[in-house]
N, C-alpha and C positions, 0 to 999 in steps of 0.2 A: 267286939270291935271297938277300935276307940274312935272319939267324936271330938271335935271342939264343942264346949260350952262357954254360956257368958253368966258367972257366977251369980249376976246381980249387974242392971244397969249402968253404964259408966265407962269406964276408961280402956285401954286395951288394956291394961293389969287386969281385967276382971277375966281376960278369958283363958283356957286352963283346957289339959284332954281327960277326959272321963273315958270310961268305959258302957257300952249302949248294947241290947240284942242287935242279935246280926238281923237287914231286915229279910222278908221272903216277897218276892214275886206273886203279887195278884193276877187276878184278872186282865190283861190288856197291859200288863207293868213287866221291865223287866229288872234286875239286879244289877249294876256295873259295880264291878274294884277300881274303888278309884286311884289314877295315876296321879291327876295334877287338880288342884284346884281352882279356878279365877278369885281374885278379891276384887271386891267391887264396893261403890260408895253406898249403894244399899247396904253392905255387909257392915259398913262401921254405923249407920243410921239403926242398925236393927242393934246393934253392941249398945248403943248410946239410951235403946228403948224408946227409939223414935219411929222405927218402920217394923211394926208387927209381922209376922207372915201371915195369911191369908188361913180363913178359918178350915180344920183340916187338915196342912200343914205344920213338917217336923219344924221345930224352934232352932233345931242347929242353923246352923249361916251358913251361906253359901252357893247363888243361883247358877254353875256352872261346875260342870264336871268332864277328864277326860279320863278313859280306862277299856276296861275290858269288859265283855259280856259276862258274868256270874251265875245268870241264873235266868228262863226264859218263864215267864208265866201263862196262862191259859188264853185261848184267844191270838197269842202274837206270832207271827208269821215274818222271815226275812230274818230274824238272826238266830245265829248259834253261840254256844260256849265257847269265849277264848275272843270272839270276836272283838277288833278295834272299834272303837264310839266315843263320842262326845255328847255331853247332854245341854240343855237347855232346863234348868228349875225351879220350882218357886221356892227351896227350901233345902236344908240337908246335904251340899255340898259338901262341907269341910270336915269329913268321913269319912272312914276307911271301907266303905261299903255305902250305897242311897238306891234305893228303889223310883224307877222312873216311869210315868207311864210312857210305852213305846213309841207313840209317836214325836216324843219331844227328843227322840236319840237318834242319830245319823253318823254317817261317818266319817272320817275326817278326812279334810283334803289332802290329795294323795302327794305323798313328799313331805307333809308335814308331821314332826314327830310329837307326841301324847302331850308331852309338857307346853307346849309350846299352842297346842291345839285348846288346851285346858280354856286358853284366854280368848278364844276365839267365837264363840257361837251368840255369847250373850251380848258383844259388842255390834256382831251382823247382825242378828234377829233385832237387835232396836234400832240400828240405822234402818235397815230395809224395809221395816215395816212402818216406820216414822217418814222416810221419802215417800213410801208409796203413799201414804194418809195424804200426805201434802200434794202431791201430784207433780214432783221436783223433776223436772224434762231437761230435754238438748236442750243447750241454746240459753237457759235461764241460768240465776246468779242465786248461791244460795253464801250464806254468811252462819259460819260454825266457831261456836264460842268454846273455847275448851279444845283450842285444835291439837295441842300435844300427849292428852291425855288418852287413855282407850277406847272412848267413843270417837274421840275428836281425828285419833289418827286413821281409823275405820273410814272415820265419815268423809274426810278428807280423798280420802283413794275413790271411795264408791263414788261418789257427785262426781269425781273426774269423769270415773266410768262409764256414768251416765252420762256426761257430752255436758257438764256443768261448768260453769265460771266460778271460782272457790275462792270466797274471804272467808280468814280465819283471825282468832284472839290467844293469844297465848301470853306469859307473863315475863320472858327473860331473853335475851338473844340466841342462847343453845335451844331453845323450844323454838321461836319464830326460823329459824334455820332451819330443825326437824321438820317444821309445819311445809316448809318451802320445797325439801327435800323428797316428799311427799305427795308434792302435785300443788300445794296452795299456791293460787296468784296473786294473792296478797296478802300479809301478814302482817299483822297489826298489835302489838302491844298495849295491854287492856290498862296499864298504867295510865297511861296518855287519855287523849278523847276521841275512842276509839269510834265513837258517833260520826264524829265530824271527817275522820280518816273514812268510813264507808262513804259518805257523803262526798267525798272528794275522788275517792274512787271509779263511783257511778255515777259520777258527771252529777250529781245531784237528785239524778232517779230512784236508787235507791236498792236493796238486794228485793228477789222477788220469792223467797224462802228465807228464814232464820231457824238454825236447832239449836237451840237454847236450855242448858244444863243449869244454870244461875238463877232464874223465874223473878222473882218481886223485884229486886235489885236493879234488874235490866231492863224491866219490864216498859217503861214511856218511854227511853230510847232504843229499843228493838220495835215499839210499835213508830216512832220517825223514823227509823231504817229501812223500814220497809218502800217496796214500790208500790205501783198503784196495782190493785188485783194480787198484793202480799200476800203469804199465809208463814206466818207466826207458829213455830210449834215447839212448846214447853214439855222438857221431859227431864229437870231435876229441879232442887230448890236450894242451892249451895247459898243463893242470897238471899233467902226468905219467900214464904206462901204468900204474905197480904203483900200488895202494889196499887197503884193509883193507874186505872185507865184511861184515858181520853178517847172515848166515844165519838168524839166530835172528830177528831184528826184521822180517828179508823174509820170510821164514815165515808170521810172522804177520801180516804185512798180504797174502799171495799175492801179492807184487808180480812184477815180471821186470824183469830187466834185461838189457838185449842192447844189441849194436853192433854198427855198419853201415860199409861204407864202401860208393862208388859208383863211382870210381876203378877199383876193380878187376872187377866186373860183368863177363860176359863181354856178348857184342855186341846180343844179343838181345833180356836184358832189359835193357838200357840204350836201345835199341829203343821197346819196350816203354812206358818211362817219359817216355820225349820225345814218345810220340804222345800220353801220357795231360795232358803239360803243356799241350800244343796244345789239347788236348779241352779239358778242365778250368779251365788257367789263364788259357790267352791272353784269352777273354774274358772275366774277371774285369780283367784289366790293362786290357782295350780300355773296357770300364765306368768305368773309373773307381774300380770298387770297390780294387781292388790300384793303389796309386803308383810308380813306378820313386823307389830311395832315393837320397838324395843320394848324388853320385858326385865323384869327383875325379880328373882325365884325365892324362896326361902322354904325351909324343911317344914312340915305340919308342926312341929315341935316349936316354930318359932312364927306360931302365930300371932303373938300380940305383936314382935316388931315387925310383920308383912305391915298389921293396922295403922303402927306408927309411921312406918315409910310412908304410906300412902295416904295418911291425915296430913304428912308435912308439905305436902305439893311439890316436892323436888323430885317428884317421879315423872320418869317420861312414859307412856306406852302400858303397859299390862303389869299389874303383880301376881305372883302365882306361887300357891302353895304347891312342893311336893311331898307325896309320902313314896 
């Protein structure tokens, strides 16, 4: 079967298709053919040899996959050959074949087609499970940085869904439109001071959730953002690991700040959070209430320019490999 590999650390020129054994179904694991692939900012962070996969785990890139069932291993019960699924994984996407364990695969919401589903699971499973850590309710105001991009348009629909009040960050006027288009009530342009725009928003109270893709960069003005009884939750590093925090200002608002990744999850709850997507989100998607974001495709053959589109920030919504 062939595979994306990354020749060597570095650039999207480094990445190339090879040929790999086909895998087989273990234990509790099943085989999908894959149809589509998601790209994700882990996927250029692992290219770059900055995000290892988990010890274990295949090196190919790629935590998201849509296709068919291939092959059933021991132990798993509820699918057959030929069967539609989308996966959730820590590894070995961008392949023309990945072995999953079972519980990370589900099926895709009904109406939506393979390629399209491709982009979908990895962006619910971290909004869903990053609300619910937070305890993001009706009635509260969360503020989503990165609202145009895969996470951000996800998270944008779901906090609606949830009975939320939606500030959002984006870079350009076609994005803050998309963000608006989407459900956001306020859109905000991260050029400007985007601070003082929540602050004048919330009457000076402040949002009482932040999901924050950006980390160091944001960090002492996402903790002034907040309100009182905040919860702050870090889940990328596009602006750097190390930040300065002020204790003193979190203090006094009782805020929290934590971060998540899902990546690393042991098998369980990742389990876990894909059966709660199914429950929860799929029929919001099948409603109509949640849209799938715009997406932009490219063949498995042209994976290094999926990486370059999606290094340059002029994508809106999903990139996705198909084979």
């Amino acid at each position: 079967m062939r595979i994306v590999t990354v020749t060597a650390p570095g650039g999207p020129e480094n990445l190339t298709l090879s040929d790999a054994p086909r895998p087989v179904a273990g234990p509790g694991e099943v085989v999908i053919t894959v149809r589509a692939a998601g790209v994700n900012r882990a996927d250029l962070l692992q290219r770059q040899g900055h995000y290892p996969p988990p010890p274990g785990i295949s090196d190919v890139i790629g935590l998201e996959v849509a296709g068919t069932i291939e092959s059933v291993g021991g132990d798993v019960t509820g699918w057959n050959v030929g069967d539609p699924c989308i996966a959730l994984l820590a590894g070995g996407g961008c392949a023309e074949l990945v072995s999953v364990p079972a519980g990370q695969v589900v099926a895709p919401p009904a109406g939506v087609d393979l390629v399209s589903a491709a982009g979908l699971i990895e962006v619910a499973a971290t909004v869903l499970s990053n609300f619910d850590h937070v305890h993001l309710g009706e009635g509260e105001s969360v503020l989503i940085h990165g609202g145009a991009g895969g996470i951000g348009t996800f998270a944008i629909q779901y906090a609606k869904a949830l009975g939320a009040r939606v500030l959002t960050t984006a870079g350009s006027a076609d994005k803050l439109d998309l963000c608006r288009k989407l459900g956001a009530d306020v859109a905000i342009d991260y050029h400007d001071d985007w601070a003082d725009a929540v602050k004048a928003a919330t009457r000076g109270l402040g949002v009482d959730v932040i999901l924050d893709v950006i980390g160091a960069k944001y960090l002492e003005a996402n903790v002034a953002a907040l309100a009182a009884d905040g919860r702050l939750v870090v889940i990328g590093m596009q602006g750097g690991s190390k930040g300065t925090l002020d204790l003193g200002r979190l203090l006094g608002k009782r805020g929290t700040v934590t971060a998540t990744s899902l990546r690393g999850r042991p098998a369980d709850q990742k389990a876990a959070i894909c059966a709660a997507v199914a429950e929860r989100v799929w029929p919001l998607v099948e409603a109509g209430q949640i849209r799938l974001a715009p997406e932009t495709r490219f063949p498995l053959e042209q994976v290094a320019q999926a990486h370059r589109h999606l290094e340059s920030g002029e994508h809106t919504g999903k990139v996705i490999l198909t084979l």
